[in-house]
Phi, psi and omega in degrees: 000321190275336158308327212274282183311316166315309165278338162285329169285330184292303200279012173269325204273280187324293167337272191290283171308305194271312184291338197064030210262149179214035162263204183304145159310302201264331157292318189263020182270282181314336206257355195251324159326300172286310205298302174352290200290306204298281181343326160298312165331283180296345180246351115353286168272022165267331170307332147003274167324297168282311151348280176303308175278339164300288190312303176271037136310254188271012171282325227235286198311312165253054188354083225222343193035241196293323206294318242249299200315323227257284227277319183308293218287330181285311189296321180259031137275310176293330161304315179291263199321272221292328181254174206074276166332306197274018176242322204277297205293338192281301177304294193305350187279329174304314212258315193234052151272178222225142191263071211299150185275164166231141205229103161281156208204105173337113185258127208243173200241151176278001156246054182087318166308136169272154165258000000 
């Protein structure tokens, strides 16, 4: 539940401030829905890769133990931000662009009458 709320305020927070976007709501809903499951998906299975050689890195090569783990826990919280950020932020400029308005603009007579 609280992931759930968490991702409706960012795509509200995202939506609306940063991108400013003024297409659909409910398209740019669906499109944050998926990009969301996959991307997870994917940095979920890239943790794989990395995770296990960070960890045994500063637990065992430099026997550093619980200290190693903590350091280990931080550096692949900042890799997940960082793939996280450089995947997301490219799509939401996709997902939540802003559409230009066209703004007419009365053209008047020089003695005032609009035409």
């Amino acid at each position: 539940i609280t992931l759930l709320i968490a991702q409706v305020m960012d795509f509200i927070l995202q939506r609306n401030i940063t991108f400013k976007s003024n297409t659909s709501i409910w398209v740019a809903a669906f499109w944050y829905a998926a990009a969301y499951v996959v991307i997870t998906f994917i940095a979920a299975a890239a943790q794989g890769f990395y995770k296990a050689p960070i960890y045994a890195f500063f637990m065992e090569t430099l026997s550093w133990g619980a200290t190693g783990s903590v350091v280990a826990d931080v550096i692949t919280m900042i890799i997940n931000s960082a793939i996280s950020f450089w995947v997301f932020y490219p799509i939401f400029k996709v997902i939540f662009r802003q559409v230009p308005v066209t703004v007419e603009i009365a053209e008047h007579d020089p003695d005032g009458a609009q035409r």
